[in-house]
GUKOL-779835 format. One record per residue: x, y, z of N, C-alpha, C in turn. Coordinates in steps of 0.05 Angstrom, whole numbers, always signed. Last residue first. Example, Ala and Ser with C-alpha at 12.3 -4.5 7.8 and 13.67 -1.06 7.14 Angstrom:
<sites>
<site><n_u>+257</n_u><n_v>-45</n_v><n_w>+142</n_w><ca_u>+273</ca_u><ca_v>-21</ca_v><ca_w>+143</ca_w><c_u>+258</c_u><c_v>+1</c_v><c_w>+157</c_w></site>
<site><n_u>+264</n_u><n_v>-114</n_v><n_w>+156</n_w><ca_u>+246</ca_u><ca_v>-90</ca_v><ca_w>+156</ca_w><c_u>+264</c_u><c_v>-66</c_v><c_w>+156</c_w></site>
</sites>
This chain:
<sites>
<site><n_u>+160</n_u><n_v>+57</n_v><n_w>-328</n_w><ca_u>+184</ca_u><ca_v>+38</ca_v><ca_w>-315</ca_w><c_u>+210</c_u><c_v>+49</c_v><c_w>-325</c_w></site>
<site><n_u>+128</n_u><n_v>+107</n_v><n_w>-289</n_w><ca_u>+134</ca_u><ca_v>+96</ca_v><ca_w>-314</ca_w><c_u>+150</c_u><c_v>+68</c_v><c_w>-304</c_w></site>
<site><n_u>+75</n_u><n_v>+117</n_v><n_w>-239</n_w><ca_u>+104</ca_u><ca_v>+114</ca_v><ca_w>-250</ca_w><c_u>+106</c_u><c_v>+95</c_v><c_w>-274</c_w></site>
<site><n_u>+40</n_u><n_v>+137</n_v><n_w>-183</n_w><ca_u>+35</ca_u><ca_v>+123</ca_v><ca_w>-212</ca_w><c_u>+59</c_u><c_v>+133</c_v><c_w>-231</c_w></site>
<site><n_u>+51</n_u><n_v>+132</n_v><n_w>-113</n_w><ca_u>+56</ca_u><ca_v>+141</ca_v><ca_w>-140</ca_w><c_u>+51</c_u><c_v>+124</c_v><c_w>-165</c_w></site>
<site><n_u>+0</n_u><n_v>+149</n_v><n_w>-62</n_w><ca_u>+7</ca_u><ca_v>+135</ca_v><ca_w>-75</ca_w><c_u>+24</c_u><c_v>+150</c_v><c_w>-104</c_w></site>
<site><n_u>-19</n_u><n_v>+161</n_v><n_w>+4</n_w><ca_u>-3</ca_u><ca_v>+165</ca_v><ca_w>-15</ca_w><c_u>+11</c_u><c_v>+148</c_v><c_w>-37</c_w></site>
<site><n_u>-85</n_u><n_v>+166</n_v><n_w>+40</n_w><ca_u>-54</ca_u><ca_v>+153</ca_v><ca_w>+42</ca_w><c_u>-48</c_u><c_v>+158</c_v><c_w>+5</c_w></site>
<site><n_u>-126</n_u><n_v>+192</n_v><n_w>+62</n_w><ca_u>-106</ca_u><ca_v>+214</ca_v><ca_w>+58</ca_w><c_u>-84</c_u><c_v>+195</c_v><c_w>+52</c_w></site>
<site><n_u>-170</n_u><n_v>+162</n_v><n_w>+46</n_w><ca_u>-157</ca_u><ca_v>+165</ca_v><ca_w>+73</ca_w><c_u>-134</c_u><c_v>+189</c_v><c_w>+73</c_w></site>
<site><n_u>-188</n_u><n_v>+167</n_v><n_w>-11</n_w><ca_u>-197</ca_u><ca_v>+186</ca_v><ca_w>+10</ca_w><c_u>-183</c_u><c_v>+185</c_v><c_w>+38</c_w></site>
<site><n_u>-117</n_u><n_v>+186</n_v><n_w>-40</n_w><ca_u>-137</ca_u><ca_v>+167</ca_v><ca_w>-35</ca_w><c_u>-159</c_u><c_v>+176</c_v><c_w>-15</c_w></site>
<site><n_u>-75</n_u><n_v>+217</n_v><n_w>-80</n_w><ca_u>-85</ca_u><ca_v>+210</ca_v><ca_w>-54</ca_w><c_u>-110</c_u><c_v>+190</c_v><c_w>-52</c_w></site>
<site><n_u>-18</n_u><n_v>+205</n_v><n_w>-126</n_w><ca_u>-49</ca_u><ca_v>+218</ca_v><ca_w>-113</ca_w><c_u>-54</c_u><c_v>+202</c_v><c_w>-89</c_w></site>
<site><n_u>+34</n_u><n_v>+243</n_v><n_w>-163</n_w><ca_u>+25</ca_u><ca_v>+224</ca_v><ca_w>-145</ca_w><c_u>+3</c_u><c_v>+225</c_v><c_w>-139</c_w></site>
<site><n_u>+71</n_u><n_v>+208</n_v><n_w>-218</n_w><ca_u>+53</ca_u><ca_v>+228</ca_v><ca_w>-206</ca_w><c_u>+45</c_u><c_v>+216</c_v><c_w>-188</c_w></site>
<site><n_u>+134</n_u><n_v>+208</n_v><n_w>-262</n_w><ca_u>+125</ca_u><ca_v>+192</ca_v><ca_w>-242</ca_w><c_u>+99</c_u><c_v>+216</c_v><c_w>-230</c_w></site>
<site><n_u>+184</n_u><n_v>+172</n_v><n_w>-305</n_w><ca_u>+151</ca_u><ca_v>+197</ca_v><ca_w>-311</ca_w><c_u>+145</c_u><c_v>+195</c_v><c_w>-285</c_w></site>
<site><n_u>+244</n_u><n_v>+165</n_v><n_w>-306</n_w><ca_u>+223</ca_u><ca_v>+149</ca_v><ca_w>-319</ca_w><c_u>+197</c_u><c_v>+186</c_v><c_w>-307</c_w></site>
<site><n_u>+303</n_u><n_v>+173</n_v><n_w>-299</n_w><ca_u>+291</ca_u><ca_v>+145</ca_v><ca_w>-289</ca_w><c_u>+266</c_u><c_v>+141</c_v><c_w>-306</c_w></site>
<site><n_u>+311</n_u><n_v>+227</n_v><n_w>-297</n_w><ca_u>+320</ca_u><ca_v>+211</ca_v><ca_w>-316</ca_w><c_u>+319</c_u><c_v>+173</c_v><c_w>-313</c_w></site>
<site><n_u>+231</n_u><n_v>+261</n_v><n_w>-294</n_w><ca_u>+267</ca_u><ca_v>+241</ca_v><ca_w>-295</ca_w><c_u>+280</c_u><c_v>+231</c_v><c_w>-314</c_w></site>
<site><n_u>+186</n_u><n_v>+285</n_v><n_w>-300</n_w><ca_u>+194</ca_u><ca_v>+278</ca_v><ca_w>-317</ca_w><c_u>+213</c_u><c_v>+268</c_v><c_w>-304</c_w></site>
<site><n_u>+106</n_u><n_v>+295</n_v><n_w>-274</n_w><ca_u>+144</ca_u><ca_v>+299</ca_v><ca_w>-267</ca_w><c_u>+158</c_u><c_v>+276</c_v><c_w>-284</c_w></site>
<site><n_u>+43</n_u><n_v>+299</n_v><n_w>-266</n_w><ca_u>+56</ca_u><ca_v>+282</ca_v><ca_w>-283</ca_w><c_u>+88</c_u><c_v>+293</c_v><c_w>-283</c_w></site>
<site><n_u>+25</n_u><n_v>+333</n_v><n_w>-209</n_w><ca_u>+19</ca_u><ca_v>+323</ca_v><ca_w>-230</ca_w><c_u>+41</c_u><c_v>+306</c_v><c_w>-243</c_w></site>
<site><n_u>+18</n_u><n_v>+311</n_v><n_w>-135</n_w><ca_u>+38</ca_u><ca_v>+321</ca_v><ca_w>-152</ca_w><c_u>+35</c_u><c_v>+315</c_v><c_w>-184</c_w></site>
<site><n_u>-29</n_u><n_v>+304</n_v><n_w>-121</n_w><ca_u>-17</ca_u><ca_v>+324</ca_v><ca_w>-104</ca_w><c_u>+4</c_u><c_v>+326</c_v><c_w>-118</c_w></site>
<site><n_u>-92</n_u><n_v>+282</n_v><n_w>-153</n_w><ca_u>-72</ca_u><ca_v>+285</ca_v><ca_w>-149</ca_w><c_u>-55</c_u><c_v>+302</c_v><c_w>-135</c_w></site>
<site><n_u>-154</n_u><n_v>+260</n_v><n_w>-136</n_w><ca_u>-142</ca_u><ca_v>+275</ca_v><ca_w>-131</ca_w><c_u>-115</c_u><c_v>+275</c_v><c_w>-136</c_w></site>
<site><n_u>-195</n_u><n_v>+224</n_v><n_w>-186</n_w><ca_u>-169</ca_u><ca_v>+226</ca_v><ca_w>-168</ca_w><c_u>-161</c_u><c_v>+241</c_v><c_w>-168</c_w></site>
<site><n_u>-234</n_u><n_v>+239</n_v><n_w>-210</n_w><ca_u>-244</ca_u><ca_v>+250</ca_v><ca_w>-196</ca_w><c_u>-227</c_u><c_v>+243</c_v><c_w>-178</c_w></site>
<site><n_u>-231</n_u><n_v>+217</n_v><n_w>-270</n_w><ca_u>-251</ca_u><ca_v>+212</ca_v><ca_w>-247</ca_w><c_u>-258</c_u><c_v>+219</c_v><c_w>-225</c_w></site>
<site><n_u>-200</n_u><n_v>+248</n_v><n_w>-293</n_w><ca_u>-217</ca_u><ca_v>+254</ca_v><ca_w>-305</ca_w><c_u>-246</c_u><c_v>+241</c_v><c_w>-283</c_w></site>
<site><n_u>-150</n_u><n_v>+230</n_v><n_w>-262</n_w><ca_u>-163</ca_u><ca_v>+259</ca_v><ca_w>-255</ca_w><c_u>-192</c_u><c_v>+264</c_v><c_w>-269</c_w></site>
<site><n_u>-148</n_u><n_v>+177</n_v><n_w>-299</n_w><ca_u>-162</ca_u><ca_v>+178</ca_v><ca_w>-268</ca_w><c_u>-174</c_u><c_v>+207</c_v><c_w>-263</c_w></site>
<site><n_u>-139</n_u><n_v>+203</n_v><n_w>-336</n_w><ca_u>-159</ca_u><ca_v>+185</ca_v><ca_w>-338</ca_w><c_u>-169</c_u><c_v>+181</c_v><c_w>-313</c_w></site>
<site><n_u>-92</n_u><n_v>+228</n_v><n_w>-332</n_w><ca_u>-109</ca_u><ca_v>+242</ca_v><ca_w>-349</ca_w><c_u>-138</c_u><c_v>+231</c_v><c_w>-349</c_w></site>
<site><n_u>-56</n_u><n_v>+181</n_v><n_w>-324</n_w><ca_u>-64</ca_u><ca_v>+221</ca_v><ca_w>-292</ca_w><c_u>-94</c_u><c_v>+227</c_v><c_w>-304</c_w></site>
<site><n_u>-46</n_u><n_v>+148</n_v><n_w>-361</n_w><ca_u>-70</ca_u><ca_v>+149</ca_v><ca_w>-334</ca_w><c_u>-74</c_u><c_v>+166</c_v><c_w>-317</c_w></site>
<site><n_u>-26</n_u><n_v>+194</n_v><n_w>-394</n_w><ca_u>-47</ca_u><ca_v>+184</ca_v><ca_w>-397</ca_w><c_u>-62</c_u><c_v>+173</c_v><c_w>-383</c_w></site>
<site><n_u>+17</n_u><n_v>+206</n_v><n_w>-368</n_w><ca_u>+6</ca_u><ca_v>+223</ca_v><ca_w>-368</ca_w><c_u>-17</c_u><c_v>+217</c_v><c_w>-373</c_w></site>
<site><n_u>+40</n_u><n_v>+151</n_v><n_w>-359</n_w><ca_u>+30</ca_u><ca_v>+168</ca_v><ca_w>-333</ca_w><c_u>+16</c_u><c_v>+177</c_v><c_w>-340</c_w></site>
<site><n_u>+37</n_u><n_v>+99</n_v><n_w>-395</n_w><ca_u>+42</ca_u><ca_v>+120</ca_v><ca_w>-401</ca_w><c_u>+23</c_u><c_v>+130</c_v><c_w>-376</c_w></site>
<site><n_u>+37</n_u><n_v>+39</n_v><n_w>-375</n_w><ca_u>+51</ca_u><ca_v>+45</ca_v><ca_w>-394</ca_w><c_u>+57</c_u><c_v>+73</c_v><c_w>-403</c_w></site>
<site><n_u>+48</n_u><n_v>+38</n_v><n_w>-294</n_w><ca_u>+26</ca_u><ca_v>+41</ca_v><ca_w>-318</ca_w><c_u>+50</c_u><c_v>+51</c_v><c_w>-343</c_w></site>
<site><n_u>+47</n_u><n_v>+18</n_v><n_w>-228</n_w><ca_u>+66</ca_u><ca_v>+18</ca_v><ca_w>-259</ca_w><c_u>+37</c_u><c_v>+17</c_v><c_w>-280</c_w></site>
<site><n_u>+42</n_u><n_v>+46</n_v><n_w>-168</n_w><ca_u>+31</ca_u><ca_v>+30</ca_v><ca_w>-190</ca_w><c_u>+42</c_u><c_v>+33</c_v><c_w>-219</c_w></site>
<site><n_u>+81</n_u><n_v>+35</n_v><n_w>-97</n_w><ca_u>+75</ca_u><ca_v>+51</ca_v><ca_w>-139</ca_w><c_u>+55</c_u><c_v>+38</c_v><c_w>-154</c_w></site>
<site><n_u>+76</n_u><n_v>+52</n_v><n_w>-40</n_w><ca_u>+64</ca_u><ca_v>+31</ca_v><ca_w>-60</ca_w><c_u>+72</c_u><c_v>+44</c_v><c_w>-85</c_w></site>
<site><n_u>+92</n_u><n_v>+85</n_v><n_w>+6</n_w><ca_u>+106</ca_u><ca_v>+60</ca_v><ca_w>-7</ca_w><c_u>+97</c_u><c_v>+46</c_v><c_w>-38</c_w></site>
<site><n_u>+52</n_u><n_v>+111</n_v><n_w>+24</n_w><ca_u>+49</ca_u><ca_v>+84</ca_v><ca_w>+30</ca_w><c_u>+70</c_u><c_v>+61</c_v><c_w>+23</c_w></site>
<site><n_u>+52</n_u><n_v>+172</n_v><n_w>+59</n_w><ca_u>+62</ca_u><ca_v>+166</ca_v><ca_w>+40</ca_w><c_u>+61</c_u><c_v>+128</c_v><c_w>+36</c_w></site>
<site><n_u>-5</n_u><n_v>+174</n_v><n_w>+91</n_w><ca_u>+16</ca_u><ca_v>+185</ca_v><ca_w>+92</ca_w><c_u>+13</c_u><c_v>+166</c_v><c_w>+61</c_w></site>
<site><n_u>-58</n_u><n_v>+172</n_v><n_w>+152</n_w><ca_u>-55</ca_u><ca_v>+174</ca_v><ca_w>+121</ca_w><c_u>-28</c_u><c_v>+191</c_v><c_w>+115</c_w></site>
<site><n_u>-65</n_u><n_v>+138</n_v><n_w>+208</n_w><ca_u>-69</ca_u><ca_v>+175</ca_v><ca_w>+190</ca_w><c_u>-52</c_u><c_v>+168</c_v><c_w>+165</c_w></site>
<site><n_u>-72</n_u><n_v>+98</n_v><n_w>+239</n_w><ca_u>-86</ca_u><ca_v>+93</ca_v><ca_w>+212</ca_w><c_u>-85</c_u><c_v>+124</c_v><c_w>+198</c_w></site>
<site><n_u>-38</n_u><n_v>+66</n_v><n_w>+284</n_w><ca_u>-37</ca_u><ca_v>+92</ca_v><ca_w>+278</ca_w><c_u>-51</c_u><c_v>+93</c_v><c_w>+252</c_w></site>
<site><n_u>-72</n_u><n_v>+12</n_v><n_w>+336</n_w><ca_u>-53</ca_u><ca_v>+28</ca_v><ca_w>+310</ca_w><c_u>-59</c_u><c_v>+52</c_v><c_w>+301</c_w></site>
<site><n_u>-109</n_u><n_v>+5</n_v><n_w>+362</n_w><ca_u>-75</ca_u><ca_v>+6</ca_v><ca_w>+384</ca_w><c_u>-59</c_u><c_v>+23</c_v><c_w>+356</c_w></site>
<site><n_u>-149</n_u><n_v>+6</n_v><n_w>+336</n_w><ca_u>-149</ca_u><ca_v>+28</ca_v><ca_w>+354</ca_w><c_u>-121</c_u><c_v>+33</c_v><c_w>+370</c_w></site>
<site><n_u>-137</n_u><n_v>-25</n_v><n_w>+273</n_w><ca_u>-148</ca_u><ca_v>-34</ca_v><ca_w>+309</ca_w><c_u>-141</c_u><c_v>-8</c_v><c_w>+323</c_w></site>
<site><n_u>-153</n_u><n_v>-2</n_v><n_w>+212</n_w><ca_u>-134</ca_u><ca_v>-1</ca_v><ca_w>+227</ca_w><c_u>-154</c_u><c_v>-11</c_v><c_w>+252</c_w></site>
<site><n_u>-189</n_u><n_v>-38</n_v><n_w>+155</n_w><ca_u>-188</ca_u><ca_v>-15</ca_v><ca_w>+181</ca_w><c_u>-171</c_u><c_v>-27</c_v><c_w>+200</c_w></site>
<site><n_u>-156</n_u><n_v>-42</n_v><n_w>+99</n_w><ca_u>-157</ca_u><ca_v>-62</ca_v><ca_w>+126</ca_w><c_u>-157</c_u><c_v>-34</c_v><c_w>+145</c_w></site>
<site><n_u>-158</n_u><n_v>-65</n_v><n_w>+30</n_w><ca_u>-171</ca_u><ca_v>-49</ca_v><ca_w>+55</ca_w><c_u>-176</c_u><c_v>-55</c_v><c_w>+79</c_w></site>
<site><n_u>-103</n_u><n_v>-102</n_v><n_w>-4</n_w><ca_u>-119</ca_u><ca_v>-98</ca_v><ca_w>+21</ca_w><c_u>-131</c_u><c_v>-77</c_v><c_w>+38</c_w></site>
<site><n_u>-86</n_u><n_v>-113</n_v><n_w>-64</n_w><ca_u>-86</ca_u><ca_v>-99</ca_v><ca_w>-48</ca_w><c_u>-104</c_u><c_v>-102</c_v><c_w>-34</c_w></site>
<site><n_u>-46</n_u><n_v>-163</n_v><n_w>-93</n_w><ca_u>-68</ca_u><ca_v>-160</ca_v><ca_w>-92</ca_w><c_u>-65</c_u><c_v>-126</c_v><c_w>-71</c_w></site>
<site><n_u>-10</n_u><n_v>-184</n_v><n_w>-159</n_w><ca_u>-14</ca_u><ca_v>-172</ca_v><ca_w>-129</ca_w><c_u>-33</c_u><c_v>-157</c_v><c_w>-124</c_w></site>
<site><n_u>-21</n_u><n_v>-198</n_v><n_w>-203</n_w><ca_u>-15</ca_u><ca_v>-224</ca_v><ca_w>-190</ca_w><c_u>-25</c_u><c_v>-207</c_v><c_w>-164</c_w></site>
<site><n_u>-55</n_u><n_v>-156</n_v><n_w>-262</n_w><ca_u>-25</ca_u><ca_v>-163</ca_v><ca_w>-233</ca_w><c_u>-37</c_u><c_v>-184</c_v><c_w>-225</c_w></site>
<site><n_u>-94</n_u><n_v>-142</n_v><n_w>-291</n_w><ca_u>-70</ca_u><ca_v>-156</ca_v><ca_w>-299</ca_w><c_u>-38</c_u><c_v>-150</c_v><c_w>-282</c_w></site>
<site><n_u>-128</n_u><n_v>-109</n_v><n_w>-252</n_w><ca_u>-122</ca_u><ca_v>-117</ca_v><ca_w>-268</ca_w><c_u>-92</c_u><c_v>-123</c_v><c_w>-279</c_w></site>
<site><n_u>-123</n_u><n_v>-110</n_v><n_w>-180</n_w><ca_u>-111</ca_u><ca_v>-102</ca_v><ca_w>-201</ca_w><c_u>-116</c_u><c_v>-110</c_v><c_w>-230</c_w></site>
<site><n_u>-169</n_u><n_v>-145</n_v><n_w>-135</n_w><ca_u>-148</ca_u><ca_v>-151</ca_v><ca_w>-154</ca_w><c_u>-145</c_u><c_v>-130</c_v><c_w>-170</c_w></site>
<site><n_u>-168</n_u><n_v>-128</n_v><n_w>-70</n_w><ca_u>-181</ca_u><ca_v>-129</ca_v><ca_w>-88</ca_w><c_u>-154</c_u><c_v>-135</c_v><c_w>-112</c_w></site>
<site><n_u>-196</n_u><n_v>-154</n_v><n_w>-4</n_w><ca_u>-177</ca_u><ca_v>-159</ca_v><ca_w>-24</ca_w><c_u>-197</c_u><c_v>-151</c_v><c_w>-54</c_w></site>
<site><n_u>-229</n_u><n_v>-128</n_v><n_w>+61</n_w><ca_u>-224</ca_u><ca_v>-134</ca_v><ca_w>+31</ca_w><c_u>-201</c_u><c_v>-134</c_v><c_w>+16</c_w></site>
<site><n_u>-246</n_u><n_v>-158</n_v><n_w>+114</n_w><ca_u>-218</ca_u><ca_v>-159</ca_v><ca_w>+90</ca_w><c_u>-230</c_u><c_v>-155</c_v><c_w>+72</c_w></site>
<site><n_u>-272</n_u><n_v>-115</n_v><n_w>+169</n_w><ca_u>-271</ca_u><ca_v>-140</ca_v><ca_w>+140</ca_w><c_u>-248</c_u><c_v>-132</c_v><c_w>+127</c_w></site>
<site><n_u>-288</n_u><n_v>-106</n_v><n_w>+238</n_w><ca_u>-270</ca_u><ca_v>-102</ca_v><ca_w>+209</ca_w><c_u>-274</c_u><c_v>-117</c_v><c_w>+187</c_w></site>
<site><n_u>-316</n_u><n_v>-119</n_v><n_w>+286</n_w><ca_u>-308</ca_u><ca_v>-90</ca_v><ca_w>+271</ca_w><c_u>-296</c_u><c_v>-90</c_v><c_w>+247</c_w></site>
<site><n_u>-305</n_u><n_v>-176</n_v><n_w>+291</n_w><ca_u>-334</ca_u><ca_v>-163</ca_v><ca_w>+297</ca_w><c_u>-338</c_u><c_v>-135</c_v><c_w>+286</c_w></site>
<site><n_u>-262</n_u><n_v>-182</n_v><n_w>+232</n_w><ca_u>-275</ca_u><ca_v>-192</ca_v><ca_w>+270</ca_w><c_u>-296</c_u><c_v>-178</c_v><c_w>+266</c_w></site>
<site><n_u>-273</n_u><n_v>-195</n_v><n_w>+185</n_w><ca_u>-248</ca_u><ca_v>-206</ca_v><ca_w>+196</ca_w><c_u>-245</c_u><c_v>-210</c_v><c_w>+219</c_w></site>
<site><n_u>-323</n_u><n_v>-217</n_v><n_w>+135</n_w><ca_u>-318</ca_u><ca_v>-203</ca_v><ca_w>+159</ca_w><c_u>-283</c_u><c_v>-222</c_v><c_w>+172</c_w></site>
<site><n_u>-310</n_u><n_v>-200</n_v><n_w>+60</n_w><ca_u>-315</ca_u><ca_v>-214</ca_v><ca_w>+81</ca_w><c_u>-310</c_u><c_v>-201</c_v><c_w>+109</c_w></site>
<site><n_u>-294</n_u><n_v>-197</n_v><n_w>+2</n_w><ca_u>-304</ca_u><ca_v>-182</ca_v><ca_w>+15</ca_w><c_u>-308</c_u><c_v>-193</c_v><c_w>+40</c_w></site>
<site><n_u>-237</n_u><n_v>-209</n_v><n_w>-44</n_w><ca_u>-252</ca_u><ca_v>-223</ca_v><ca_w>-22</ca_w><c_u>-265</c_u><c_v>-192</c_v><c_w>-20</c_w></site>
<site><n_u>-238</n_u><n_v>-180</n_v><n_w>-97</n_w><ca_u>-223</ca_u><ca_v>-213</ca_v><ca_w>-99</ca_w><c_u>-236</c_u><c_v>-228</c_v><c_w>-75</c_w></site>
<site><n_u>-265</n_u><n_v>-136</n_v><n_w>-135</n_w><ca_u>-264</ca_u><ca_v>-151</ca_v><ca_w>-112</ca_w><c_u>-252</c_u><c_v>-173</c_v><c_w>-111</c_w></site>
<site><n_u>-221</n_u><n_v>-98</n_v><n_w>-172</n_w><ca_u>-242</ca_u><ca_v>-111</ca_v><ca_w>-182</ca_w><c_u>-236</c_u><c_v>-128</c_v><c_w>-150</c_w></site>
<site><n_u>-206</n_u><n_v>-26</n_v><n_w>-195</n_w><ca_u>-204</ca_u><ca_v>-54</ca_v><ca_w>-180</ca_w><c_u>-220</c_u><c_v>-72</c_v><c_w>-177</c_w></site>
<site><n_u>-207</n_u><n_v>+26</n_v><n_w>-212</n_w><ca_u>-220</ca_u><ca_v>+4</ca_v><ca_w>-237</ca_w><c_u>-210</c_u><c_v>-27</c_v><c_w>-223</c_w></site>
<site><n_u>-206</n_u><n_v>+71</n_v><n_w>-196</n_w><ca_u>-177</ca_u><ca_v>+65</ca_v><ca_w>-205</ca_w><c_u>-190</c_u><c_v>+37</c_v><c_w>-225</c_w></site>
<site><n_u>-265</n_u><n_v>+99</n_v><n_w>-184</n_w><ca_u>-246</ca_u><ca_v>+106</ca_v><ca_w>-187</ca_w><c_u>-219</c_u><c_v>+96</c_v><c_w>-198</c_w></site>
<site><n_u>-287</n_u><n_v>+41</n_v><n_w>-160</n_w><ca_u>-302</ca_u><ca_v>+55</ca_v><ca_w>-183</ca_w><c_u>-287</c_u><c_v>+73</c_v><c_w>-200</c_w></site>
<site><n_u>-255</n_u><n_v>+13</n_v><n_w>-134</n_w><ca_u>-264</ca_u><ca_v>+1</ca_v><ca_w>-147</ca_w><c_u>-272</c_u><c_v>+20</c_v><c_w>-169</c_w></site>
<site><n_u>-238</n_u><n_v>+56</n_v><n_w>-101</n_w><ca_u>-208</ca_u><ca_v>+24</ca_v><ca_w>-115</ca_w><c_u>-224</c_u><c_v>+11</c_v><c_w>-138</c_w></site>
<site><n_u>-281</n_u><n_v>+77</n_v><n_w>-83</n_w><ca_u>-253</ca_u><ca_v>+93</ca_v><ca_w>-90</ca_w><c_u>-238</c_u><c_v>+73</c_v><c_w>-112</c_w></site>
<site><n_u>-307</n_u><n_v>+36</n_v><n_w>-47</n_w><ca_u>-316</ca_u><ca_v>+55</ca_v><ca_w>-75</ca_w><c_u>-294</c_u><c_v>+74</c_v><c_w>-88</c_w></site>
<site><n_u>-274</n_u><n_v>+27</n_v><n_w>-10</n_w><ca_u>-276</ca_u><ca_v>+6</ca_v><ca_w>-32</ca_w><c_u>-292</c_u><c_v>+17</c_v><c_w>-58</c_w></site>
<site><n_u>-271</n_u><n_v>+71</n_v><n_w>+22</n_w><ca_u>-244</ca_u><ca_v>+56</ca_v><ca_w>+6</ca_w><c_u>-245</c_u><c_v>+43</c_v><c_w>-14</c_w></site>
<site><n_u>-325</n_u><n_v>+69</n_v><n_w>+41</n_w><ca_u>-309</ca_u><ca_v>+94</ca_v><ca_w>+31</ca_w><c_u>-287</c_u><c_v>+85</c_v><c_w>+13</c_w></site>
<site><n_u>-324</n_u><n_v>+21</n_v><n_w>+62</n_w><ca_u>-341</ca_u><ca_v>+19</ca_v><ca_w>+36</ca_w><c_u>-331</c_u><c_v>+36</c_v><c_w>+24</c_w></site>
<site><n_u>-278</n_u><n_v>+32</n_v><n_w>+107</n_w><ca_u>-277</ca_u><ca_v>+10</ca_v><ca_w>+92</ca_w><c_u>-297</c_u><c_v>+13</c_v><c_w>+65</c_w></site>
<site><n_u>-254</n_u><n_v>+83</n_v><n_w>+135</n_w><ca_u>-272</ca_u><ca_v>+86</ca_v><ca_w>+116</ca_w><c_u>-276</c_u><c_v>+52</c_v><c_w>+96</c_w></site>
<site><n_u>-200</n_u><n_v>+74</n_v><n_w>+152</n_w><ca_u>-216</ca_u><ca_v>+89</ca_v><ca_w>+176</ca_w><c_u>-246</c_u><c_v>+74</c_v><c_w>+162</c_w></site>
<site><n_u>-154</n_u><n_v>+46</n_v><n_w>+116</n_w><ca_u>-174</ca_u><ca_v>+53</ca_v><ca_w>+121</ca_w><c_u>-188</c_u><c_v>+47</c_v><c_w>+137</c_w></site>
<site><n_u>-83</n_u><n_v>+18</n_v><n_w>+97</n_w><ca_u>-109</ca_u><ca_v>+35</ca_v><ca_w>+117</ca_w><c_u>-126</c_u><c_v>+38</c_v><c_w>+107</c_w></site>
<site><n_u>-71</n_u><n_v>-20</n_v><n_w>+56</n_w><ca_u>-76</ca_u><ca_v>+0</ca_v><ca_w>+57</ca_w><c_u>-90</c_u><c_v>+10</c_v><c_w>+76</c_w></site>
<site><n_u>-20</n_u><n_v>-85</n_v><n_w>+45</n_w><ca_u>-47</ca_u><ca_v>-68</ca_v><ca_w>+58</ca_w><c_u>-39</c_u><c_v>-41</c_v><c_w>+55</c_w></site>
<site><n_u>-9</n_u><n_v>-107</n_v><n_w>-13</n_w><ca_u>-4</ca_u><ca_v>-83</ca_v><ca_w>+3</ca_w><c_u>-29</c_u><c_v>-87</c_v><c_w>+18</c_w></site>
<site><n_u>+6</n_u><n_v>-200</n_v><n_w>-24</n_w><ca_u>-10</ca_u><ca_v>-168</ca_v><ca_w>-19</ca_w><c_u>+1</c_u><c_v>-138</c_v><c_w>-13</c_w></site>
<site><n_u>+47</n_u><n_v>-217</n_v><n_w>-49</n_w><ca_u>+24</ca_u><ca_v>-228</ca_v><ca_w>-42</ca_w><c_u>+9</c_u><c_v>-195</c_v><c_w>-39</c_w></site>
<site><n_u>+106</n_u><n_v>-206</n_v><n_w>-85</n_w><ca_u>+86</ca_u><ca_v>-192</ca_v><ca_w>-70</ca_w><c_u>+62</c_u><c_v>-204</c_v><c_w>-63</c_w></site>
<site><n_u>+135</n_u><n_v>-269</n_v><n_w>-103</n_w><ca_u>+128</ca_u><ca_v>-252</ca_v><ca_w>-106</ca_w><c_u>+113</c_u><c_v>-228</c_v><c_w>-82</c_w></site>
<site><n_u>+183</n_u><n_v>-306</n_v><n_w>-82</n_w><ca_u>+179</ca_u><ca_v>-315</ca_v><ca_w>-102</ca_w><c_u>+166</c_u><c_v>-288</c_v><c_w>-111</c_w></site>
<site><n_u>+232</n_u><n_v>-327</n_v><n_w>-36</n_w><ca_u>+210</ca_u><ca_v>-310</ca_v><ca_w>-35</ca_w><c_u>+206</c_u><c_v>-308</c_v><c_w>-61</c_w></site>
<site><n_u>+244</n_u><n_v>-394</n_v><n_w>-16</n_w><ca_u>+252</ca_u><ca_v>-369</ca_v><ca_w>-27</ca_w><c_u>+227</c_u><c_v>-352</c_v><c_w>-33</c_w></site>
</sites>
């Protein structure tokens, strides 16, 4: 049975570009750095206090690596306050802090151009 999320990969064109972003910017912490072939490395980085990891994985040239919407959310206890903390670093957001009747939700970009939302629960 499927038990949890092991990893997201994330594109990136920009592998150190990416990893200065996750790391310095959102506050991710290295789990692997290593070579994957002759052109690429894995990096895995850990989340604080998650299990699931995320992956900077330059795309192979057969794949499409343009930057979109990713699927991913990141769950934080109050949006406005991490919009307010990240923007303060220098995350770009494209949609600020939006109210529902589900919950808070904003979105930002990453340098690849891929799409992420930071959401209430």
């Amino acid at each position: 049975m499927i038990k949890a999320v092991k990893f997201v990969t994330v594109p990136a064109k920009d592998q150190d570009r990416s990893l200065a972003y996750f790391t310095e910017k959102l506050g991710f912490a290295i789990a692997t750095d290593q070579p994957f072939t002759d052109e690429q490395r894995w990096i895995e980085l850990r989340i604080p206090s998650a299990e699931t990891r995320l992956v900077l994985f330059s795309m192979s040239k057969e794949m499409d690596p343009e930057g979109k919407m990713t699927g991913v959310s990141f769950l934080t206890n109050s949006v406005q306050a991490t919009y307010e903390e990240l923007a303060a670093r220098g995350v770009e957001f494209v949609q600020e802090p939006q109210e529902a009747d589900w919950g808070t939700a904003a979105v930002f970009k990453d340098p690849e151009g891929n799409l992420f939302v930071l959401s209430s629960r």
